[in-house]
N, C-alpha and C positions, 0 to 999 in steps of 0.2 A: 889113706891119702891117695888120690889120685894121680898117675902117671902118664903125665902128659906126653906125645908123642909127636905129634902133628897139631894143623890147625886148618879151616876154613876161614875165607877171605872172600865175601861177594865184591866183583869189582863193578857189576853193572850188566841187563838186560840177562842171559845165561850165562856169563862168565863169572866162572868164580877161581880161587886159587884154593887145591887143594895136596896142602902136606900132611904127610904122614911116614914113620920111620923109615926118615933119608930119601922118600921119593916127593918129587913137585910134578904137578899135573894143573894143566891149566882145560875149560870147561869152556867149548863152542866163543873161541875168541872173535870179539867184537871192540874195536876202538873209536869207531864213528865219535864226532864230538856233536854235542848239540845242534841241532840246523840242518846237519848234514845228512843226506839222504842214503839208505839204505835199500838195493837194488834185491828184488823179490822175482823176476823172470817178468816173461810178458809186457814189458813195459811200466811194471810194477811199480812203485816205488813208498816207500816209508820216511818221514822226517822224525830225526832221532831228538827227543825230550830233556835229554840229562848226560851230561858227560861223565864218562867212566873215569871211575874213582882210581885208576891206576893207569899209568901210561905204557907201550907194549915196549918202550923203552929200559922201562925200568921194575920189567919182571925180573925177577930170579931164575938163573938157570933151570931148564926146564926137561924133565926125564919124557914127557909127551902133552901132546893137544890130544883130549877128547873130543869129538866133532860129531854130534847127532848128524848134522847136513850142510848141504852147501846151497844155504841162504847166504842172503847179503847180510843180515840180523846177528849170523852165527860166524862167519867167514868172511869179512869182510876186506875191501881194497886196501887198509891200511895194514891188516896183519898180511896180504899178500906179499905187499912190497918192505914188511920191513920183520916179519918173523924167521929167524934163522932157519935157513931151508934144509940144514941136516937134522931141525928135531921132526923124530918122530909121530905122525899126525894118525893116532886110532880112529876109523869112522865106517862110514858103507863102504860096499866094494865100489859102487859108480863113482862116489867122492873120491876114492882112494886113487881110483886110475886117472880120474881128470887132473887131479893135485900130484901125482907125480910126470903129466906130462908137463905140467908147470913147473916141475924144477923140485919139488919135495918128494925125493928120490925113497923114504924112509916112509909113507904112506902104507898101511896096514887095513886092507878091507877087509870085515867081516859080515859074514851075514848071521840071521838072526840064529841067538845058543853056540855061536863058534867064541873063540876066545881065543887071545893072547897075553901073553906074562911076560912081564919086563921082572928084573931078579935086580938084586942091589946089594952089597954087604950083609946090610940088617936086614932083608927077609926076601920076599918079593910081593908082587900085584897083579893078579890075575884079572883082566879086563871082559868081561863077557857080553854080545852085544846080545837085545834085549828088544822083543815086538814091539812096534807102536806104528799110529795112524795119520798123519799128516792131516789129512781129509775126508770125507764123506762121500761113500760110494764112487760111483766113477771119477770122482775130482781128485782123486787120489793118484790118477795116474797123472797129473797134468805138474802136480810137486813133488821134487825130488825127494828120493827115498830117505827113509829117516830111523833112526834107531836109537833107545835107552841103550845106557850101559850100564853093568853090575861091578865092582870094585869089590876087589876081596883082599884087604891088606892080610899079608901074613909073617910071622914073626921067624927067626933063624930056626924054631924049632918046626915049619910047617904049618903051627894052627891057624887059622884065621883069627885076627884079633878083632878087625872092623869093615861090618860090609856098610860101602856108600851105593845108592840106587838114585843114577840123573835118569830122570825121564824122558828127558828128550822132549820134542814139539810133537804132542804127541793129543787123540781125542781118547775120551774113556771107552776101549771098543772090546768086545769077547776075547780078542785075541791077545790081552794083559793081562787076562786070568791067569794065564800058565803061569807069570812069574811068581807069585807068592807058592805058589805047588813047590817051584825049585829052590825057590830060596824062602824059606818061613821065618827067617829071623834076619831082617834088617835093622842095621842099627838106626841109618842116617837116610833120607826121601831127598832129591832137591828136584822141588816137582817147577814145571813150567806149567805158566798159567797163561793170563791175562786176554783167555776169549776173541784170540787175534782173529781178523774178520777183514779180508780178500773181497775187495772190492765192495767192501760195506755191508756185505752178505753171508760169505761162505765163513762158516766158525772152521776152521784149519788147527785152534790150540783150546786146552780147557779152559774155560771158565769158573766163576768160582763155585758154583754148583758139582759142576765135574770133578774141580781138583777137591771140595770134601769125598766123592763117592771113590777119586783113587785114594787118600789115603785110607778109608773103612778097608779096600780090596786090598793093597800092597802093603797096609798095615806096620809102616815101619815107628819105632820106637819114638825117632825124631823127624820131624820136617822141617824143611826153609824151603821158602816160596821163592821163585825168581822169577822174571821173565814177563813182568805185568805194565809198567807202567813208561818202558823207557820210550814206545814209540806211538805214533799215532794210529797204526792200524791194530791198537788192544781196546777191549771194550769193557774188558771187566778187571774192575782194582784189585786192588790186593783188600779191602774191606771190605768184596764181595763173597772173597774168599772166606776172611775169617769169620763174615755172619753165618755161613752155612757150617766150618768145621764145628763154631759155638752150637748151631741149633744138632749138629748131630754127635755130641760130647768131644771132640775130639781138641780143642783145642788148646787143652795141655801141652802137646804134642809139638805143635808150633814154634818156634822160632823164628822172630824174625828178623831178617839185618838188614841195616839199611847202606848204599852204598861206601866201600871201603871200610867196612864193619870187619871186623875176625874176632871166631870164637877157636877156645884150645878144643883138640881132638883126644881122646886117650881111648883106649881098647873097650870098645862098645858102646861108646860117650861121643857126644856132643856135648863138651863144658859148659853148662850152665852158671849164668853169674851168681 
């Protein structure tokens, strides 16, 4: 019998809610409602597709935000003005300093292979941040830095029971190799897709071609796709994705959920129904 511990919960675009023994972590919150636009720098801007399947009202107490970056997509005005500024928000070090002169006093910068651990009764969670590439060549300095995280729940006795790997906004680049070297056995992927594309041109997120060649590389047990279809600057669905993981065997592997979906967690699992 399987021993349920935790759970995933996609609420929409990268946010997901994830528990696991006695901790809650919430994933690059985003509350935009349909219509409403989404500020990307530059005069940027994105119109959001789908309202998110949970309101930032009526989250659950929250032990931290994981925050790849400070987009409007990931970060946006609503969780500004109404996400309790004493929880602690894991992200870049640039994010970290901007969001604590904003009043989120508990902001934790890391840069990439540094890490922080939050502890709890029943174990703790070591948070590790993690390469990735917003952009291609020089265009990379023009968007703000970005970073995977690695999750490593652990039980009272120390061991690792479940590692989760979010991607982050992120392109398939040399410099994602290293993670499967440090980590070879992930349980859970939640990869960001959807071929997002800057001013109709610049690819800034994978595509579905990309996100099959990260799962072949980062090779984790299980995947859930997010990140594809909530706005209008994505170019490629999520059944771009899953024609290429099919052509390149992988698609076992997949799970998909669809907004306000939750599947149970247990020690090296993603509950399958």
């Amino acid at each position: 019998m399987i021993d349920v511990k935790g759970s995933l919960q996609f609420i929409g675009n990268a946010t997901t809610l994830i528990r696991y023994n006695g901790f809650t972590l919430l994933t690059d919150p985003n509350f935009l409602h349909r219509g409403q636009r989404a500020y990307l720098g530059y005069g940027l801007t994105s119109r959001r597709l789908a309202d998110p399947a949970v309101e930032i009202e009526d989250l659950p107490a929250l032990d931290a935000v994981l925050l790849s970056h400070l987009h409007g997509d990931h970060w946006d005005r609503v969780t500004r003005r109404r996400l309790d500024r004493a929880t602690p928000i894991i992200t870049t070090r640039q994010a970290a300093g901007r969001l604590r002169r904003r009043g989120f006093e508990r902001s934790v910068g890391l840069g990439v292979w540094q890490q922080h651990e939050l502890r709890g009764p029943g174990g703790s969670v070591t948070v590790t941040a993690l390469p990735a590439r917003h952009a291609p060549g020089p265009a990379e300095r023009l968007l703000p830095p970005v970073i995977g995280t690695m999750l490593e729940f652990r039980g009272p006795d120390g061991r690792v029971e479940l590692t989760v790997h979010v991607s982050g906004d992120t392109l398939l680049d040399r410099r994602l190799d290293a993670i499967p070297r440090r980590f070879p056995d992930i349980d859970l992927g939640i990869v960001h897709l959807g071929g997002t594309r800057l001013l109709g041109m610049l690819l800034v997120t994978m595509d579905g071609e990309q996100g099959a060649s990260w799962v072949d590389l980062i090779d984790p047990h299980t995947v859930v796709p997010v990140h594809f279809d909530d706005y209008t600057v994505f170019s490629s669905p999520l059944d771009d994705f899953l024609h290429h993981v099919e052509q390149a065997g992988l698609a076992d592997r997949v799970v998909h959920l669809r907004r306000g979906e939750t599947r149970e967690l247990a020690p090296h699992h993603l509950v399958r129904p």
